[in-house]
PDB file with SEQRES, HELIX, SHEET and CRYST1 records, atoms N, CA, C and O in Angstrom:
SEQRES   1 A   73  UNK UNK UNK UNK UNK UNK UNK UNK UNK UNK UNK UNK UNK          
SEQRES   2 A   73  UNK UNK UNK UNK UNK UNK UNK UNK UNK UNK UNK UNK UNK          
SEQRES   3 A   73  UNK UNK UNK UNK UNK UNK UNK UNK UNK UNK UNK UNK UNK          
SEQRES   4 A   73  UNK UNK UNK UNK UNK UNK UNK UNK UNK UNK UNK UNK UNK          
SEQRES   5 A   73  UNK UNK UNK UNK UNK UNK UNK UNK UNK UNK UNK UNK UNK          
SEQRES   6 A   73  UNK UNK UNK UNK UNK UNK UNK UNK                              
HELIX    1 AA1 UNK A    7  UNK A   14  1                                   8    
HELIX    2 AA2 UNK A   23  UNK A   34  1                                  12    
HELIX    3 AA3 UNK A   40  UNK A   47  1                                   8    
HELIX    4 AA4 UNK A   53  UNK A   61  1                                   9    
HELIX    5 AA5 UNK A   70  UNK A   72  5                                   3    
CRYST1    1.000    1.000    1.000  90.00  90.00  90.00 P 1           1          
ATOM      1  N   UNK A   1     -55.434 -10.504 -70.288  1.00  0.00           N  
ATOM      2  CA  UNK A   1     -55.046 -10.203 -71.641  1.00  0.00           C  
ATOM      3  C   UNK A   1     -55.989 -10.935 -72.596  1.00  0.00           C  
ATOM      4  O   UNK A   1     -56.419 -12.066 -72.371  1.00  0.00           O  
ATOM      5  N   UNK A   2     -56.315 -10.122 -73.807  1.00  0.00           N  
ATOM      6  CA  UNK A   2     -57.318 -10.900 -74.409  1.00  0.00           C  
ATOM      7  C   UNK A   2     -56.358 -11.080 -76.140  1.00  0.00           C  
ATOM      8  O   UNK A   2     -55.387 -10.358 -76.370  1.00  0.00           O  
ATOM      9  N   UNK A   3     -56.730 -11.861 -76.901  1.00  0.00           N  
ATOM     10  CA  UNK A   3     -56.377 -11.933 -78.216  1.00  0.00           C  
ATOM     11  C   UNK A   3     -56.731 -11.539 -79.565  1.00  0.00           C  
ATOM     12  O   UNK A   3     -56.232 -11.729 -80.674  1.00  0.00           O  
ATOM     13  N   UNK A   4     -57.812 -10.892 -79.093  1.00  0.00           N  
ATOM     14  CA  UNK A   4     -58.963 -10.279 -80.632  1.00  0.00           C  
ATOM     15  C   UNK A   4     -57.856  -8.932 -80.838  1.00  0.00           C  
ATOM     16  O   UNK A   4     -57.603  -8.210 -79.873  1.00  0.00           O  
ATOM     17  N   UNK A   5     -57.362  -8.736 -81.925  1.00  0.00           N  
ATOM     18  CA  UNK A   5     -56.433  -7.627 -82.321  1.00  0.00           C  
ATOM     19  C   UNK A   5     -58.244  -7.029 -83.579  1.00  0.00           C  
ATOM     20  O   UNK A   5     -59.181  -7.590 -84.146  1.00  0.00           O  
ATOM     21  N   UNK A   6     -57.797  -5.846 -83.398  1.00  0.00           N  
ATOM     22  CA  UNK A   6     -58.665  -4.444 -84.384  1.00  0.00           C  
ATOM     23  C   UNK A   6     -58.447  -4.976 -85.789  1.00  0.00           C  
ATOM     24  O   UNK A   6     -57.865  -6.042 -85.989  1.00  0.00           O  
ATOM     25  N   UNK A   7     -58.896  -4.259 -86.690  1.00  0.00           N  
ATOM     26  CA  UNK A   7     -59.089  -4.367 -88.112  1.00  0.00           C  
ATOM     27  C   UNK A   7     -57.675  -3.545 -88.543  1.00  0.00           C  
ATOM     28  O   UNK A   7     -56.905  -3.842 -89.457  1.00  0.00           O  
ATOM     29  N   UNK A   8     -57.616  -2.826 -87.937  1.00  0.00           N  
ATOM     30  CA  UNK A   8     -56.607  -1.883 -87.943  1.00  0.00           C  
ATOM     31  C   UNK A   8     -55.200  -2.263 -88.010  1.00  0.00           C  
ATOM     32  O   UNK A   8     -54.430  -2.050 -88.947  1.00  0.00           O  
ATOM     33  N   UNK A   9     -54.966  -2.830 -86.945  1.00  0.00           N  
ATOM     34  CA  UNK A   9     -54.044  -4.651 -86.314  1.00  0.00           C  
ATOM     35  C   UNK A   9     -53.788  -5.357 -86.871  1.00  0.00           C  
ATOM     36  O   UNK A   9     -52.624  -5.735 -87.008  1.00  0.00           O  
ATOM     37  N   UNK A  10     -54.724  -5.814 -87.405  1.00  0.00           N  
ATOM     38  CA  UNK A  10     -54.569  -6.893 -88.163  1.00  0.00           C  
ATOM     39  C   UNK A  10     -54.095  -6.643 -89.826  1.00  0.00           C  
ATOM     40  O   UNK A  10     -53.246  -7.247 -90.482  1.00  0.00           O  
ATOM     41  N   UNK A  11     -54.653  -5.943 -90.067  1.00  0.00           N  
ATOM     42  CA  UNK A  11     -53.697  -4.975 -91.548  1.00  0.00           C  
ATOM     43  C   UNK A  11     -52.370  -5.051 -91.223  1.00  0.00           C  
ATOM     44  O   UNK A  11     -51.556  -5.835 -91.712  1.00  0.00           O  
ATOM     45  N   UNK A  12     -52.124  -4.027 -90.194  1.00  0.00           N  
ATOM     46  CA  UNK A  12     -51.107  -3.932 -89.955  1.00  0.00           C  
ATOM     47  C   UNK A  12     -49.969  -5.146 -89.973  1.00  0.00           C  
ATOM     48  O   UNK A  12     -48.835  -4.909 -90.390  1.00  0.00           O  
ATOM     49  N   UNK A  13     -50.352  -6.459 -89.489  1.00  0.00           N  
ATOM     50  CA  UNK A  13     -49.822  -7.229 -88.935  1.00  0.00           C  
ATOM     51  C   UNK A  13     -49.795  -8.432 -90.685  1.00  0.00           C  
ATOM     52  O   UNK A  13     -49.092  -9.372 -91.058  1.00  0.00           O  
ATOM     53  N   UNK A  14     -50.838  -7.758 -91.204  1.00  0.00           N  
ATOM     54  CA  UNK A  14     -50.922  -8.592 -92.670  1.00  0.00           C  
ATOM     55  C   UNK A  14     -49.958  -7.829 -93.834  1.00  0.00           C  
ATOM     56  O   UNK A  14     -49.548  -8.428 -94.828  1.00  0.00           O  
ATOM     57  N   UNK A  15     -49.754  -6.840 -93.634  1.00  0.00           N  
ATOM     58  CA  UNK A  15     -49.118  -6.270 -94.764  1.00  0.00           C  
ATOM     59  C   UNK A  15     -47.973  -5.591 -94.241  1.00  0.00           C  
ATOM     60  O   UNK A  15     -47.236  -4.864 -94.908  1.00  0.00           O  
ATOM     61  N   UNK A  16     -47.863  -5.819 -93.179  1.00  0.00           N  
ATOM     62  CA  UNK A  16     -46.284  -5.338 -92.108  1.00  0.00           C  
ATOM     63  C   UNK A  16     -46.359  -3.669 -92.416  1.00  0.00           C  
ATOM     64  O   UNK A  16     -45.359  -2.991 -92.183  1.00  0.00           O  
ATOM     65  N   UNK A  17     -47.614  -3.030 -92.959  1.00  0.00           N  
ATOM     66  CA  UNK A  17     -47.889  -1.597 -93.224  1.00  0.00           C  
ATOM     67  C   UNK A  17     -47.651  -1.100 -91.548  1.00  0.00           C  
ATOM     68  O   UNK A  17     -48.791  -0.698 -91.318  1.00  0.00           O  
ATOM     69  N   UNK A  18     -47.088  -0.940 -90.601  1.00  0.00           N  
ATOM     70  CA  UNK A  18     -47.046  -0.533 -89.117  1.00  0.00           C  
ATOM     71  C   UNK A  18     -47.030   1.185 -89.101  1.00  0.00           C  
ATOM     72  O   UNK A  18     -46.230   1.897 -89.708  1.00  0.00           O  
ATOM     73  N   UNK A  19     -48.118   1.614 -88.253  1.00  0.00           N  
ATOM     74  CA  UNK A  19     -48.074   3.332 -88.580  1.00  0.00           C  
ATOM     75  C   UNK A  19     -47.110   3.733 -87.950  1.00  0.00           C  
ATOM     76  O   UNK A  19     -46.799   2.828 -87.176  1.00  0.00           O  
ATOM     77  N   UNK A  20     -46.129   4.990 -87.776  1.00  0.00           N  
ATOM     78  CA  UNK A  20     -44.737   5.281 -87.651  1.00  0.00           C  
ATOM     79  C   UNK A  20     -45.005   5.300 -85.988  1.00  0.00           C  
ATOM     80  O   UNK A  20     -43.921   5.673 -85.543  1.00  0.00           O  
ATOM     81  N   UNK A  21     -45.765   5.118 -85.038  1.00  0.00           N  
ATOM     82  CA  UNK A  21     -45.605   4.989 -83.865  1.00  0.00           C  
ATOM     83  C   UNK A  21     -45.899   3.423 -83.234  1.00  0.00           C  
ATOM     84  O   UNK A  21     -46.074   3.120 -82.053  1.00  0.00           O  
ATOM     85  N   UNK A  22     -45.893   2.722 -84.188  1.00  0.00           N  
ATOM     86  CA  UNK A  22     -45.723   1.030 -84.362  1.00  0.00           C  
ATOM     87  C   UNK A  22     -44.319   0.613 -84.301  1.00  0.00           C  
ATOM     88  O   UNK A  22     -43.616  -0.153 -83.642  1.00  0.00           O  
ATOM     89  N   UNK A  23     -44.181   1.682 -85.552  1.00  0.00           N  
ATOM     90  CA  UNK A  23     -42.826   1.108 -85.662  1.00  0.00           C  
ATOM     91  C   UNK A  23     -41.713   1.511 -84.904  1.00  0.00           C  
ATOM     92  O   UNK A  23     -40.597   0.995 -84.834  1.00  0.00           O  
ATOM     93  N   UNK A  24     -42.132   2.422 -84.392  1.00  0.00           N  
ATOM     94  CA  UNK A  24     -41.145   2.933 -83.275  1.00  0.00           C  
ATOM     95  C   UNK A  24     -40.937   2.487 -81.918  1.00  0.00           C  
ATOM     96  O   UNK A  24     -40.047   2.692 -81.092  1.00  0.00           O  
ATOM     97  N   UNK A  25     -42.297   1.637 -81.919  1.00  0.00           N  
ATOM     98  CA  UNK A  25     -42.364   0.557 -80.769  1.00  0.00           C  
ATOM     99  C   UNK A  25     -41.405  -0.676 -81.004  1.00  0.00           C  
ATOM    100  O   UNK A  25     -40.570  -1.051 -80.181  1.00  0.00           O  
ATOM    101  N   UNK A  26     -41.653  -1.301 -82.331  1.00  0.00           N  
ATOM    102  CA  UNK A  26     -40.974  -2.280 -83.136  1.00  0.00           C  
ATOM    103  C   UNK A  26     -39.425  -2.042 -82.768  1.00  0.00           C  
ATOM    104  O   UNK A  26     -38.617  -2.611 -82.034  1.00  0.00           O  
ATOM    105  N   UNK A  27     -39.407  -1.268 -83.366  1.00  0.00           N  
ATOM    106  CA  UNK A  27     -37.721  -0.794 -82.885  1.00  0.00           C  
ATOM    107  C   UNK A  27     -36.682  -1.117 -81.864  1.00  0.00           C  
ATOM    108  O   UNK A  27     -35.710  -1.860 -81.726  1.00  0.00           O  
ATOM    109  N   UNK A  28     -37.491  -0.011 -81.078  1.00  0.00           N  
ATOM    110  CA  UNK A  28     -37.286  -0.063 -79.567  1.00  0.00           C  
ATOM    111  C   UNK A  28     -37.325  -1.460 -79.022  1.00  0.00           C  
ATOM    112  O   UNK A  28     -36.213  -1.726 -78.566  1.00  0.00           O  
ATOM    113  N   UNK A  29     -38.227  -2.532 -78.878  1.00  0.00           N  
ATOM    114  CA  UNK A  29     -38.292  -3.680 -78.771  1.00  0.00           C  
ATOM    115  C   UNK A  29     -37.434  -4.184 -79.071  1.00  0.00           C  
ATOM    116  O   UNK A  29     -36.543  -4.371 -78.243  1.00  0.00           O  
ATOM    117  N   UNK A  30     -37.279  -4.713 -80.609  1.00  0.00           N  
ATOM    118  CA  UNK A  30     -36.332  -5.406 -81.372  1.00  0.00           C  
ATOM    119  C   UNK A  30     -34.699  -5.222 -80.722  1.00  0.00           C  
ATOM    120  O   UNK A  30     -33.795  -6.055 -80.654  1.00  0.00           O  
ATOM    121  N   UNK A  31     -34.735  -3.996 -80.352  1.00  0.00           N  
ATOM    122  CA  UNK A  31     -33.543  -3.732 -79.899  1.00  0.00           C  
ATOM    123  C   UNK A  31     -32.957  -4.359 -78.214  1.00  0.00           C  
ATOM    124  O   UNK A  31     -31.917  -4.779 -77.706  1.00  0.00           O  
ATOM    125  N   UNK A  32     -34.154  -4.130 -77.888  1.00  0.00           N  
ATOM    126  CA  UNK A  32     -34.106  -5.086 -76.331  1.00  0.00           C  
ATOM    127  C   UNK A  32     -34.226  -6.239 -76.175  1.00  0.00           C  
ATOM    128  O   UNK A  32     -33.823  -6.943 -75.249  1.00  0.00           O  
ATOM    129  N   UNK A  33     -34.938  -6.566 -77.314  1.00  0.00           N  
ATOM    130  CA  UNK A  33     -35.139  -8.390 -77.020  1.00  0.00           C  
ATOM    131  C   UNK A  33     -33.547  -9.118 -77.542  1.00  0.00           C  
ATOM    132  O   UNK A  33     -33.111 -10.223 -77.222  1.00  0.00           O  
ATOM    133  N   UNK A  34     -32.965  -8.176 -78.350  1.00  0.00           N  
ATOM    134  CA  UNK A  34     -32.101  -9.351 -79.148  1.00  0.00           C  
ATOM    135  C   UNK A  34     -30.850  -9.133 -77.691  1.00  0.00           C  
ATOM    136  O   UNK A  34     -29.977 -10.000 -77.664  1.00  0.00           O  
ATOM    137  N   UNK A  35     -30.787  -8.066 -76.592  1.00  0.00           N  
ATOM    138  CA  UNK A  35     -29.723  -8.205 -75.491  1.00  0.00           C  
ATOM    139  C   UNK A  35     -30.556  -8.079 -74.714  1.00  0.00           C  
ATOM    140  O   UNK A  35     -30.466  -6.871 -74.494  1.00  0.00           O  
ATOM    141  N   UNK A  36     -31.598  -8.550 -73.898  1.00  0.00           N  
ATOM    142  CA  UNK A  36     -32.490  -9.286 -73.130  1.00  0.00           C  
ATOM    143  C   UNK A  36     -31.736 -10.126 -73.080  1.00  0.00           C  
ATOM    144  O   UNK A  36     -31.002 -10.426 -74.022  1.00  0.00           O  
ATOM    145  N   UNK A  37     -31.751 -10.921 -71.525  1.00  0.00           N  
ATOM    146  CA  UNK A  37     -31.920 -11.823 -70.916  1.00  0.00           C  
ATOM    147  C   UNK A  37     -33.327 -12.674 -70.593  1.00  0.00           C  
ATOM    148  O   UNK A  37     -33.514 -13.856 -70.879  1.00  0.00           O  
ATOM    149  N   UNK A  38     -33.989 -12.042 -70.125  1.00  0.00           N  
ATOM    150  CA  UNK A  38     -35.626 -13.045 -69.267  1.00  0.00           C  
ATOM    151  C   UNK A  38     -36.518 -12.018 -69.409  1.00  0.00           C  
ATOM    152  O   UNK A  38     -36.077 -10.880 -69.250  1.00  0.00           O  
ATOM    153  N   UNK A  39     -37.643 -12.160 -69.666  1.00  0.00           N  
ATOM    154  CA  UNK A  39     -38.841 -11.176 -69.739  1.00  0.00           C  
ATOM    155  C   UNK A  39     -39.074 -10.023 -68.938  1.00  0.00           C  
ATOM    156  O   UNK A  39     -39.679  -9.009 -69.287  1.00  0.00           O  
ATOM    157  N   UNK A  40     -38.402 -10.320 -67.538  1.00  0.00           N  
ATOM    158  CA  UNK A  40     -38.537  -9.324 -66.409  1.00  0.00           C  
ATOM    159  C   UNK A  40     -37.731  -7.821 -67.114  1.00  0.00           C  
ATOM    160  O   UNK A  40     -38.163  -6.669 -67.155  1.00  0.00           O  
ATOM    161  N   UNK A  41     -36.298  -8.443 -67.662  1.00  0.00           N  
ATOM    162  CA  UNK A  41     -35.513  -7.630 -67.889  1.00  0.00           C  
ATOM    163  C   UNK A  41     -35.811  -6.838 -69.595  1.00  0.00           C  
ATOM    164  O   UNK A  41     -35.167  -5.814 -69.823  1.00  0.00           O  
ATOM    165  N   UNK A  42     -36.907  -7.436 -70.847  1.00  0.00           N  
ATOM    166  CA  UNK A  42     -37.157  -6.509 -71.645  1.00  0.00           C  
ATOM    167  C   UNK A  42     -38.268  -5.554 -71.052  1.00  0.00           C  
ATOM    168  O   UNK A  42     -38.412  -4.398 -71.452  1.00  0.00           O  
ATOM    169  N   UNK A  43     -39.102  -6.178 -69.987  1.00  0.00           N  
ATOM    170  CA  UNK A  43     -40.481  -5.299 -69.515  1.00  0.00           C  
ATOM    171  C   UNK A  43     -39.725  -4.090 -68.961  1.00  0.00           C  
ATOM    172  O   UNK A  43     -40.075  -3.024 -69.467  1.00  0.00           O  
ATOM    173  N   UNK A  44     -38.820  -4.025 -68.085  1.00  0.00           N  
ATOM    174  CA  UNK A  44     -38.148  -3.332 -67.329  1.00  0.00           C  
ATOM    175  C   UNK A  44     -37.620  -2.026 -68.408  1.00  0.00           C  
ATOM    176  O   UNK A  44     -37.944  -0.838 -68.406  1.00  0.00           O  
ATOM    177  N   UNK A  45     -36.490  -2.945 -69.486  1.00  0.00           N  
ATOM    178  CA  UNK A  45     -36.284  -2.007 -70.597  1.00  0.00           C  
ATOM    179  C   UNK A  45     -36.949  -1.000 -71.219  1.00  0.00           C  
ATOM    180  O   UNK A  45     -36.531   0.137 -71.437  1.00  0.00           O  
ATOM    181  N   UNK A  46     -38.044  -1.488 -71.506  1.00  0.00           N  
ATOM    182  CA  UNK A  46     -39.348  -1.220 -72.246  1.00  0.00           C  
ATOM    183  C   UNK A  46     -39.457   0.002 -71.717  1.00  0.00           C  
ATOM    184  O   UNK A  46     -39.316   1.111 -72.233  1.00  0.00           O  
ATOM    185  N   UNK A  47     -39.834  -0.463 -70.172  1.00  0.00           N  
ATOM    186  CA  UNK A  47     -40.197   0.402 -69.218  1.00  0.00           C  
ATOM    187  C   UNK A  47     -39.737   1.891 -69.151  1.00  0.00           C  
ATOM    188  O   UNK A  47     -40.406   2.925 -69.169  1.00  0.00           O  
ATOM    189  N   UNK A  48     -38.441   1.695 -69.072  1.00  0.00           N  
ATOM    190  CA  UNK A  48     -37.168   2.771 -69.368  1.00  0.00           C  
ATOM    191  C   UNK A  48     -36.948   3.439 -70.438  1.00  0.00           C  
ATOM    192  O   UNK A  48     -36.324   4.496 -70.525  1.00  0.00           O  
ATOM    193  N   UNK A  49     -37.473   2.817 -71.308  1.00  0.00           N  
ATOM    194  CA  UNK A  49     -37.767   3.706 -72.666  1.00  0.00           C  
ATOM    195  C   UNK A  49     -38.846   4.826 -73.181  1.00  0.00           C  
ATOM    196  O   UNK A  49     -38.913   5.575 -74.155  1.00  0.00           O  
ATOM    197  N   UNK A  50     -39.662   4.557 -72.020  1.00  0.00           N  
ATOM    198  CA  UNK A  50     -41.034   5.435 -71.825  1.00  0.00           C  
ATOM    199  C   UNK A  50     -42.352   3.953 -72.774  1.00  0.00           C  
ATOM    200  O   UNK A  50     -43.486   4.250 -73.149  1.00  0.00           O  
ATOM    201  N   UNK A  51     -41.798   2.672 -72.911  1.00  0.00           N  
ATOM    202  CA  UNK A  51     -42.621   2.721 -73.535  1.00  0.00           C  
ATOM    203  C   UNK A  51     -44.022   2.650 -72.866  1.00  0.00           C  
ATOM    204  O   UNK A  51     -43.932   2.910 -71.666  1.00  0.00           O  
ATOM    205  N   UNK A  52     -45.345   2.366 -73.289  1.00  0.00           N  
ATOM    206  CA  UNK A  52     -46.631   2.399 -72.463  1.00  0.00           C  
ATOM    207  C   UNK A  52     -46.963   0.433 -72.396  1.00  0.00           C  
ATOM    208  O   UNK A  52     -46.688  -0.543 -73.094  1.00  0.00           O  
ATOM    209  N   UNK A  53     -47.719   0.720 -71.068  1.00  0.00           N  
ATOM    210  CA  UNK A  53     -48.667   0.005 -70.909  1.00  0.00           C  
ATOM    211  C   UNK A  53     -49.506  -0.877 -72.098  1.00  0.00           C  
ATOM    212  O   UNK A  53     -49.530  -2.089 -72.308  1.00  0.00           O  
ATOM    213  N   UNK A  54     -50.037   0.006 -72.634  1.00  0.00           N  
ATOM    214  CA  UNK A  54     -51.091  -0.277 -73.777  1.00  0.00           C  
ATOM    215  C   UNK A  54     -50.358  -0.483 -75.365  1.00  0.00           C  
ATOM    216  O   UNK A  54     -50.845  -0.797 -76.451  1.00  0.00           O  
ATOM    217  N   UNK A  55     -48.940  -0.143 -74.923  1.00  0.00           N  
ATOM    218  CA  UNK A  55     -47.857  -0.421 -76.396  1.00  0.00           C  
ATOM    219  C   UNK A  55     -47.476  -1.848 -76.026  1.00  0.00           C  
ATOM    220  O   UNK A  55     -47.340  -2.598 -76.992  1.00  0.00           O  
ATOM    221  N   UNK A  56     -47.227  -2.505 -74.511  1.00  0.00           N  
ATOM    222  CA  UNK A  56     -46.794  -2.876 -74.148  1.00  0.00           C  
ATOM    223  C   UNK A  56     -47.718  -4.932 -74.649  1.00  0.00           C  
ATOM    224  O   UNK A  56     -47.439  -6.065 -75.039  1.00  0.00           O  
ATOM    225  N   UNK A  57     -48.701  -4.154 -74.266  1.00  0.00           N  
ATOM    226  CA  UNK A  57     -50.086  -5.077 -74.469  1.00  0.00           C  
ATOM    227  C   UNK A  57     -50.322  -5.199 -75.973  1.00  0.00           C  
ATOM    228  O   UNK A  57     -51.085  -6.004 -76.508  1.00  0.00           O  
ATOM    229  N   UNK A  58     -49.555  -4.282 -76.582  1.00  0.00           N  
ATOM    230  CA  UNK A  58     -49.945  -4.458 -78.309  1.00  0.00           C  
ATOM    231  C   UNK A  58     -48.957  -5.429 -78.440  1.00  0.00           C  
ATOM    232  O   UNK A  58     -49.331  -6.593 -78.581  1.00  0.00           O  
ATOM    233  N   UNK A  59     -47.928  -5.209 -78.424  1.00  0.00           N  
ATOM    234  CA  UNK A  59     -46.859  -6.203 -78.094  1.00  0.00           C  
ATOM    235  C   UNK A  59     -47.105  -7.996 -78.302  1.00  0.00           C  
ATOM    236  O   UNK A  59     -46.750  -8.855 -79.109  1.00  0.00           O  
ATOM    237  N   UNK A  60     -47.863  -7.930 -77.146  1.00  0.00           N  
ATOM    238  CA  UNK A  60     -47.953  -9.231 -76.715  1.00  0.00           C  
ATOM    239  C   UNK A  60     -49.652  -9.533 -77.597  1.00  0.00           C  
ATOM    240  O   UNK A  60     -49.782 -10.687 -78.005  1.00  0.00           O  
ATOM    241  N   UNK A  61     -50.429  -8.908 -77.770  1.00  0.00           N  
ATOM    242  CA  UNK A  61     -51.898  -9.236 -78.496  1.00  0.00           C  
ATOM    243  C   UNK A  61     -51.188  -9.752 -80.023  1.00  0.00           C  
ATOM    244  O   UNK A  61     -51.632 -10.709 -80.658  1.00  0.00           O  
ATOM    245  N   UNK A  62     -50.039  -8.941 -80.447  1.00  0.00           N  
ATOM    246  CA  UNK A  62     -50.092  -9.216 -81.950  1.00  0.00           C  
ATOM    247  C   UNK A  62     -48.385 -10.127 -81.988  1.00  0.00           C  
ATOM    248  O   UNK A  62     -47.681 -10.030 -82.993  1.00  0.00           O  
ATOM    249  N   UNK A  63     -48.046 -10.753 -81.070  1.00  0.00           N  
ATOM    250  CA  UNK A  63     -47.305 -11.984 -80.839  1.00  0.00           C  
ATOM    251  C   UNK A  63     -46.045 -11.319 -81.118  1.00  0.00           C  
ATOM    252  O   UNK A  63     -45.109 -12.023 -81.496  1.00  0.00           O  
ATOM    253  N   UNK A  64     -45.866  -9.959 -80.979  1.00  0.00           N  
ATOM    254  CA  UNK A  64     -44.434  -9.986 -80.959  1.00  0.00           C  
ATOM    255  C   UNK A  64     -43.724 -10.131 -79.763  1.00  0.00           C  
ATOM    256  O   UNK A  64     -42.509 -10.322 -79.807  1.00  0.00           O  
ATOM    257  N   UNK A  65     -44.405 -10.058 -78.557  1.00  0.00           N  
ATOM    258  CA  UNK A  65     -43.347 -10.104 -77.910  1.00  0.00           C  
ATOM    259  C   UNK A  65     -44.547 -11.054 -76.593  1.00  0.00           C  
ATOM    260  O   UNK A  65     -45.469 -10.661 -75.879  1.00  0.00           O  
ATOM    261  N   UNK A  66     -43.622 -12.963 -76.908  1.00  0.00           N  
ATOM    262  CA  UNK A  66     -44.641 -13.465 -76.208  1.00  0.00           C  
ATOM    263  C   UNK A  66     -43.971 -13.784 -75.155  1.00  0.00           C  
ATOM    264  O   UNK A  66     -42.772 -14.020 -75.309  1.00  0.00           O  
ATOM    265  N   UNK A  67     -44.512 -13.868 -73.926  1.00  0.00           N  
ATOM    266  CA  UNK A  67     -43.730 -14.506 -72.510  1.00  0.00           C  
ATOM    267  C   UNK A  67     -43.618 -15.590 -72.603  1.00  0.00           C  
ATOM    268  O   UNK A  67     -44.117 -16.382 -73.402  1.00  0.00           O  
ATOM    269  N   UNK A  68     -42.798 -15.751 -71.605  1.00  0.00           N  
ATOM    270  CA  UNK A  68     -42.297 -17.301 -71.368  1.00  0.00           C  
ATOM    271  C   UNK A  68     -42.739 -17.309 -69.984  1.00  0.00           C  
ATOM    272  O   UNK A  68     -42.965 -16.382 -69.206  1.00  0.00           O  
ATOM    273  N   UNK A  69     -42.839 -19.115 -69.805  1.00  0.00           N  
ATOM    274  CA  UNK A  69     -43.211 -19.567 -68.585  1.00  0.00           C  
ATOM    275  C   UNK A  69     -42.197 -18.942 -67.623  1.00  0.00           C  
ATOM    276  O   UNK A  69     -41.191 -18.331 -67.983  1.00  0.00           O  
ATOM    277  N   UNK A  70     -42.553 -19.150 -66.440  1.00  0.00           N  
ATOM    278  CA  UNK A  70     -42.103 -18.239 -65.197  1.00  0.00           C  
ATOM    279  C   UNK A  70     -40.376 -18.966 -64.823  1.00  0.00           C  
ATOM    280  O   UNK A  70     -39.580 -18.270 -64.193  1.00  0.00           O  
ATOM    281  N   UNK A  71     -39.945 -20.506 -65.334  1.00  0.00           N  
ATOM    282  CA  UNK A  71     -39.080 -20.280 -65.187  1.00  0.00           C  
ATOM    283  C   UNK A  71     -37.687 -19.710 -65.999  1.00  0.00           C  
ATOM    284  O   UNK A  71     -36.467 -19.872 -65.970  1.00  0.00           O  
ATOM    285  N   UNK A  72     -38.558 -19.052 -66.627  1.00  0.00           N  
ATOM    286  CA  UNK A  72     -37.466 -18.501 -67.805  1.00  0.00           C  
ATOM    287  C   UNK A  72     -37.465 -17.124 -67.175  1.00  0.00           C  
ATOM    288  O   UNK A  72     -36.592 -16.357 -67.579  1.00  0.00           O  
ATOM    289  N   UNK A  73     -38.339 -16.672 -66.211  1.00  0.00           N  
ATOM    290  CA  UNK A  73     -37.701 -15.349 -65.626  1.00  0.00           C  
ATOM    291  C   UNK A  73     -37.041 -15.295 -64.610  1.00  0.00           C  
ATOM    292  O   UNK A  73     -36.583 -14.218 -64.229  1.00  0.00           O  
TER     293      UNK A  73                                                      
END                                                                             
């Protein structure tokens, strides 16, 4: 995983402007993390929601959704 977020990203992430398939990630998330248990179980969620891989990784590049050490899973 790397940390350099786009120009694009970073707007986004500066003016909370999120394009409507951001925010639909946002959502979806928000909604799993707050009845989440351990990381295994929002990835899993996520998972089940159709979300992607590469939504998944946006996620975590632009700190919304950061892991925890391994014994928190």
């Amino acid at each position: 995983m790397y940390n350099f977020i786009s120009e694009a990203e970073r707007h986004e992430e500066l003016y909370s402007s999120y394009n409507t398939h951001h925010q639909e990630v946002l959502t979806i998330f928000n909604k799993i993390k707050s009845s989440a248990r351990t990381n295994i179980d929002i990835l899993l969620r996520l998972k089940e929601k159709g979300i992607s891989d590469s939504d998944i990784e946006w996620l975590k590049r632009t700190d919304h959704f950061l892991p925890t050490h391994s014994y928190n899973q």
